[in-house]
N, C-alpha and C positions, 0 to 999 in steps of 0.2 A: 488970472489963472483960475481954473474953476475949482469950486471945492472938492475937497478930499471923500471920497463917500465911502461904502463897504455894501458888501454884497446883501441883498434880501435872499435870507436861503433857508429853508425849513430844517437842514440838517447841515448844512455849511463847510465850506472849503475853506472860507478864508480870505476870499480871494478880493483885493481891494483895488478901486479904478475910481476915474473922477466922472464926476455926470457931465454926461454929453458923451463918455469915451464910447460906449457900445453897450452888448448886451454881455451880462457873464457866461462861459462857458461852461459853465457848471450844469449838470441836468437836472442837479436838487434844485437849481435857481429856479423863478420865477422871470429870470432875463431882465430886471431893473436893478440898481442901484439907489439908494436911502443916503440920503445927505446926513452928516453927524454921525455920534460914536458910538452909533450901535446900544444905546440903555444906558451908554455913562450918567453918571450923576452931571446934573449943568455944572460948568465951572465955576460958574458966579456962587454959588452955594455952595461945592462939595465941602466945604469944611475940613481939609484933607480927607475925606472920603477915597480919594483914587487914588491913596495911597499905594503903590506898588509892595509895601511892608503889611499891607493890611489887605491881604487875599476875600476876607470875609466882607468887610466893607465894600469890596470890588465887586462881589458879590453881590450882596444886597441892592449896590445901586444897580447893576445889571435886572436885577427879578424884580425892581419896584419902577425903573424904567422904560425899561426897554418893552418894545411889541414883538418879538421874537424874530428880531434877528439875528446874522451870526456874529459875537462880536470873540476875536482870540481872546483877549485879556480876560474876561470870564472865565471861558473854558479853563487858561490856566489856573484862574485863581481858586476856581473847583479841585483841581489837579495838587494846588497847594494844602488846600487842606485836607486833603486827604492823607498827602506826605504828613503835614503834620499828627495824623491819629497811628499814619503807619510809616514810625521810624524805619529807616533801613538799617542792620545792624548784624553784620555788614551788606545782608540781603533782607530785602522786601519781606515781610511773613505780612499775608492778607488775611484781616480780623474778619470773622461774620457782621461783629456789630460796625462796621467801618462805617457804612451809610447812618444811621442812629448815632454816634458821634459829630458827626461831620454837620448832620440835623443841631444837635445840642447847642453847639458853638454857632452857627449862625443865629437860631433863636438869639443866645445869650447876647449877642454884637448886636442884633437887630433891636434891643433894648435900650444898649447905649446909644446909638446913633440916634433913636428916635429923640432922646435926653439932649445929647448935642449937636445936633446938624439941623438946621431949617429946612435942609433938601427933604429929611426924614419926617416931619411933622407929620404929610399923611405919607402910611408907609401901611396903607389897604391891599396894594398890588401884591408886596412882596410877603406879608405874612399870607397872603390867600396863595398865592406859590406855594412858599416851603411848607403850608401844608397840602396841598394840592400835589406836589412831588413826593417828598416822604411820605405820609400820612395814607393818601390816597393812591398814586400812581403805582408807585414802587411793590406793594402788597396786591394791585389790581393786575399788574402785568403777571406776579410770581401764578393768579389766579387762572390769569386766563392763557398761558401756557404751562399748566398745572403740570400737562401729560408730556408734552415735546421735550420742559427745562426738567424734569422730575429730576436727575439726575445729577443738576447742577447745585454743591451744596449752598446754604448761604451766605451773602454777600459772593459769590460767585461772578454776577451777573452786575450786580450793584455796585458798578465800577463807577469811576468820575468821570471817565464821558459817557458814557451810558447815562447815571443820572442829568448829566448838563443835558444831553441832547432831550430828556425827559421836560425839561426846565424850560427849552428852549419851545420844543412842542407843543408843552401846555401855554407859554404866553403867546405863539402863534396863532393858537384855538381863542385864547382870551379875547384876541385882534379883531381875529375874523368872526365869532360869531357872538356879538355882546349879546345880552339878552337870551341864550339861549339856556336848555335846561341845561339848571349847573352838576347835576346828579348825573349827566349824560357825558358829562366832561370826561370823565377815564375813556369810557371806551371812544371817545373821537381821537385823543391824543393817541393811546394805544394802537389805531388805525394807523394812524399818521407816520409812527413810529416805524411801524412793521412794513419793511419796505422792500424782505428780501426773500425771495428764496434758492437762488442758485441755480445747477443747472438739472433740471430734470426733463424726462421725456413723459410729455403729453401729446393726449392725443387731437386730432384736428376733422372736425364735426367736419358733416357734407357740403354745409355752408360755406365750408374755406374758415370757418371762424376757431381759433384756439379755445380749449378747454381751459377753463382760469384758476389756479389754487384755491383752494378752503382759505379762509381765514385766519385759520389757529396754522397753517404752514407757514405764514409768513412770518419772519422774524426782525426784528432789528442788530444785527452783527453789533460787540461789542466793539468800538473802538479801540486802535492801541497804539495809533497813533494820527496825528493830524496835523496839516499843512499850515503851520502858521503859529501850533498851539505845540509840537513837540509830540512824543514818547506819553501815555497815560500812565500813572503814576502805579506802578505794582509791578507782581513778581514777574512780567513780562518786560520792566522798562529798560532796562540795562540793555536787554539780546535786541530788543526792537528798535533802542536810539544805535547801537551801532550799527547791527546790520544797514539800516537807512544811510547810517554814515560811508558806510562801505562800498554802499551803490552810489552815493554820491561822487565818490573817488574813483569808480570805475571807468576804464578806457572809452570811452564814445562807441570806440568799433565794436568792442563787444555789446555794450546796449543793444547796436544798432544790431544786431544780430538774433536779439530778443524780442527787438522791436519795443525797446520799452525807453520809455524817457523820467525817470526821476521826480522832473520837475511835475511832471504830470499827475504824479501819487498823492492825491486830495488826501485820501482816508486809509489807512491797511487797518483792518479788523482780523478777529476771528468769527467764525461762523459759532451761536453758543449750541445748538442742536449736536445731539452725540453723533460719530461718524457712525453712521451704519453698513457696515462691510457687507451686507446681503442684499443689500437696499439698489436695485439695477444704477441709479448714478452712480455709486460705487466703481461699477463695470466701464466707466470715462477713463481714457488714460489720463494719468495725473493729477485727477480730480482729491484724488486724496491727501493730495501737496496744497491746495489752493488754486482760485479763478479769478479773473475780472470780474468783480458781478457787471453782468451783461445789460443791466438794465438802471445803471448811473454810465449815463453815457452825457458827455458835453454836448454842444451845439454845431463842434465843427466835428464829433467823428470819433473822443478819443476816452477809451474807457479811463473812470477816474476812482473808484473805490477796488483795492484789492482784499479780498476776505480769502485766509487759509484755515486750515482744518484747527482745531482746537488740541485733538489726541497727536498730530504731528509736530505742532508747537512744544506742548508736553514732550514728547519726547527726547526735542531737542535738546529743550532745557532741563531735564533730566542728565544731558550726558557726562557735567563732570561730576556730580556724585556718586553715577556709575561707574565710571574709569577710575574712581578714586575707593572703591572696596576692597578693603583688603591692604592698603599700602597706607605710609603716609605722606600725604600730599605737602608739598613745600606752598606756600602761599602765591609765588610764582608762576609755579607746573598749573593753580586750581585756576588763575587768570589767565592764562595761555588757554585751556583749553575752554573759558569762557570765553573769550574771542572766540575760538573757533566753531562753540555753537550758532555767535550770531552772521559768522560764515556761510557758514551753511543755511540759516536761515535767508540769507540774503540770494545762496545759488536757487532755494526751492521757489524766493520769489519770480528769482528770473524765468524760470520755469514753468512756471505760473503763466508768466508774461508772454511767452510765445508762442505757447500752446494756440491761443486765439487771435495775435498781435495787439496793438493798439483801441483796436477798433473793430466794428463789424465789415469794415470796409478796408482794412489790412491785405497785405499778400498770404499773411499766414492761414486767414479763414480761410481762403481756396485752398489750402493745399492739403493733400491727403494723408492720412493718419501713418502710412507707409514711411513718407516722404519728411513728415514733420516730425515726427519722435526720432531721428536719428542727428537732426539738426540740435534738436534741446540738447542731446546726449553732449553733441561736439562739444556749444558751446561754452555750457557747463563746465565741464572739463577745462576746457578752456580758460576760464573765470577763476575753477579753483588755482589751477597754475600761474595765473595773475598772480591772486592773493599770496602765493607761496613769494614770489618775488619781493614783494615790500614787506615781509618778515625780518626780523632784526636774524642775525646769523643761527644764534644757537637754537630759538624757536622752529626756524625752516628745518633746519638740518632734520630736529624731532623729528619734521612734518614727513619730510622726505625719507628718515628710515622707514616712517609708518609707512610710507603711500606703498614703498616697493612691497613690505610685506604683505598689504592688503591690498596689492594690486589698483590703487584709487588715489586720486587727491584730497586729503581728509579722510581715510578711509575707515578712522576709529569710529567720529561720530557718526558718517553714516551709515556702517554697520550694523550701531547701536538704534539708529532711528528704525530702520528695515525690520531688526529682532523686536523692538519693542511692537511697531507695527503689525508685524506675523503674528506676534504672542500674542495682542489685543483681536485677532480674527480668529485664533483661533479657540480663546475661550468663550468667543460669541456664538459659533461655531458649535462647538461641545455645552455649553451650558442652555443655547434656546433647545437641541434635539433633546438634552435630557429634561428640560421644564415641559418639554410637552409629552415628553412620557409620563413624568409624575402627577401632569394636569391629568392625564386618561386614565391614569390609575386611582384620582381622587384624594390626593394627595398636597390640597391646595398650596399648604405653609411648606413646603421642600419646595416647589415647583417655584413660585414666589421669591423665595430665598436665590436660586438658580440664574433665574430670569431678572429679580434686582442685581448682581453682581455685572450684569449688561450694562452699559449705560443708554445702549441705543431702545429709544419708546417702544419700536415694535417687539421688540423681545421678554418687557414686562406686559404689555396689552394684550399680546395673543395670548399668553401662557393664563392673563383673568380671565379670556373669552374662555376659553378653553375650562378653567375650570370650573368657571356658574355653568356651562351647559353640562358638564360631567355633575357638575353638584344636582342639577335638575332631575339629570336621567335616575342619581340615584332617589332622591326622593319620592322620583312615581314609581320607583321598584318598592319603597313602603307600604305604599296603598294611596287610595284614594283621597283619602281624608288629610293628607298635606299636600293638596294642592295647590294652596296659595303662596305654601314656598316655594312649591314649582314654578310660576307665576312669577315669581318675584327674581327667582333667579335667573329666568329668561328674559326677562323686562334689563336685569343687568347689564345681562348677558350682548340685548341688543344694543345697550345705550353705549356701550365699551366698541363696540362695533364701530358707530358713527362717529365717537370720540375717534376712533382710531383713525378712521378716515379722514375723520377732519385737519387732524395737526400731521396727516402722510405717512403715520406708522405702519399702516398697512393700506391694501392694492383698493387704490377707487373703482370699483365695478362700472361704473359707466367707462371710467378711461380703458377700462379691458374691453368694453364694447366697442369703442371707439379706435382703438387698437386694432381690434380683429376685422 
């Protein structure tokens, strides 16, 4: 029988087959498979190191053995400790310092093992990691999308698969380029990492050739969950292990009608980039619910990473604290209509899912925007009236006075999603026209104040251009002799420009060339 192997994958599904079976269908693959456990500790040595009880240890031996591949057991046991800095009680609260503890505790482990395990004696790999990740990565990456994440407070971003996958990157870079400069190491991994940008319109030179993103556009979507490893550990896991759960119990025919298969769902992420409602991809039908990303596509055809909006996630899971103002909630009523957030998360997936189908080579890709949004509407619909059916009695019944009064299945929370949505466009809306009045009036700190309450990048970046080149004008209204503020404020002035352009805050001039 041949050995048992696991996939070599820069950012990994999971997905495990014996050598000789084929290639993976993964498109993060490299299409081989690795004999062994992926960075486990050897057996002959682990000293119970693979302790299932000892997440850290599992750990450690993963980042002092392994060459970066994808192994589940790590991931979770990343996932574990982070559960452990952040109890749920009875929900998740996500610390800032989560990653900084999480750091602490392996150090601390990484002490003892070296004490007792012979596996550990040299243990050069895995302390040049955890500081390579914490230390190094984690504050390199916050750097280098300063302007895109501004928005995102800390530990935001510094989840546990996000740092694994950090983890995993850096010792793929170790793998691949020994010898190389170690000072160069952030930004190769940071490369590596940034693998996304969604769907935008670019334009296409004479050449037939695609105009290619900046750099600072591309992102790495947080994980929030993954095929093999579960739900990631935060105030997202609860809405994300069921809703998964929920597709997994759904009818076949309604899938099939989505076009979506389940088992197919490598990675669901969020996008971390603020939804920008002005921003022309906005202007996609349904793009503000979530996509395939278009560009983790398998070997045979079938897209395998879904990323959904961030501010519609949010909302969701805003809904029973908002349904629950003003009364008081029975512990019951507050779990019913948690379920029903991860409901509905689960319809926007599907929705998601059919918008493009499976794949680039779907029925759904040919079909016209006419023809295709009344199909999601159906089957939606549809989905929700499932779900209403395997409700315990008195739950449905809820469901169902609600639906008539709001004319909808589930019609509380998606109400509530829709209003919070509206309300989120429309102080973007109201707050970038009035920042760029207060930038023209010279008015830096109001215009600022305006434009931060946005969270999308272009609406704090234009409101700076805007006001170094107002701050400019006025100084050459002083006189001559403060010219060099002048100078400087333009020199800013440009540099916010190209920043701008680079992380997609605002319109690349060439691609308007290229457009027209």
């Amino acid at each position: 029988m041949p050995p048992q192997a696991i996939c070599v994958m820069p950012l990994g599904c999971g997905l495990l087959g014996t050598v000789g079976s084929g290639a993976c269908r993964s498109a993060a693959c490299d299409g081989r498979f690795r004999v062994g456990d992926a960075g486990r500790v050897p057996r002959e040595a682990d000293d119970g190191v693979n302790d299932v009880n000892d997440p850290a240890a599992i750990l450690l031996g993963y980042l002092n053995f392994s060459s970066g591949a994808f192994d589940p057991a790590a991931w979770r046991a990343m996932n574990a400790l982070y559960a452990d800095v952040e109890p749920a009680a009875p929900l998740v609260t996500e610390v800032a310092d989560a990653a900084d503890r999480v750091a602490a505790r392996l150090w601390r482990r990484l002490a003892e093992v070296e004490r007792e395990s012979p596996a550990f004696r040299e243990a050069t790999q895995a302390r040049a990691v955890l500081k390579g990740v914490f230390e190094d990565l984690l504050p390199s990456y916050r750097r280098f999308h300063a302007d895109l994440l501004e928005h995102q407070p800390p530990g935001a971003i510094e989840r546990p698969f996000l740092v694994m996958a950090m983890a995993q990157g850096l010792l793929a870079e170790r793998s691949r380029a020994e010898g190389d400069d170690p000072e160069d190491m952030p930004r190769r991994v940071i490369a590596r990492l940034n693998d996304y940008v969604g769907w935008r319109p670019v334009a296409v030179l004479e050449n037939g050739r695609l105009s290619e993103p900046y750099a600072h556009e591309r992102v790495r979507p947080i994980p929030l969950h993954l095929a093999g490893c579960g739900a990631a550990h935060g105030r997202y896991a609860d809405i994300v292990r069921t809703a998964i759960d929920i597709l997994a119990r759904a009818p076949e025919s309604l899938l099939k009608q989505a076009d979506f298969d389940p088992a197919l769902l490598e990675e669901l992420a969020i996008d971390p980039r603020a939804f920008d409602f002005l921003h022309p991809a906005a202007s996609r039908p349904n793009y503000l619910f979530g996509l395939w990303d278009p560009a983790r596509i398998d070997e045979a055809g079938f897209y395998r990473r879904m990323v959904v909006q961030q501010v519609t996630l949010d909302g969701i899971l805003s809904w029973p604290e908002a349904a629950a103002v003003g009364e008081a909630v029975p512990s019951g009523l507050d779990a019913e209509r948690r379920w029903e957030s991860a409901a509905v998360l689960a319809g926007v997936i599907l929705m998601a899912a059919g918008l493009s189908g499976h794949g680039p080579g779907s029925f759904q890709a040919a079909l016209p925007l006419a023809e295709l949004l009344p199909r999601i509407a159906g089957y939606r619909d549809e989905f929700y009236r499932w779900l209403l059916t395997t409700l315990p009695r008195d739950h449905r019944l809820r469901l169902d006075d609600e639906a008539k009064r709001m004319r909808q299945p589930f019609g509380g929370v998606r109400r509530h999603i829709n209003a919070v949505l509206a309300g989120r466009r429309a102080r973007q809306v109201e707050n970038v026209a009035l920042a760029s009045v207060f930038a023209r009036l010279g008015r830096a700190e109001a215009a600022e104040r305006l434009a931060g309450a946005v969270p999308a990048a272009s609406a704090r970046m234009l409101s700076r251009i805007t006001s170094r080149v107002v701050a400019a004008r006025r100084v050459l209204r002083r006189g001559a002799s403060t010219g060099t503020q002048t100078l400087d404020d333009l020199d800013a002035a440009a540099a916010l420009v190209l920043r701008a352009v680079d992380c997609g805050a605002t319109v690349d001039p060439w691609n308007i060339l290229g457009m027209s």
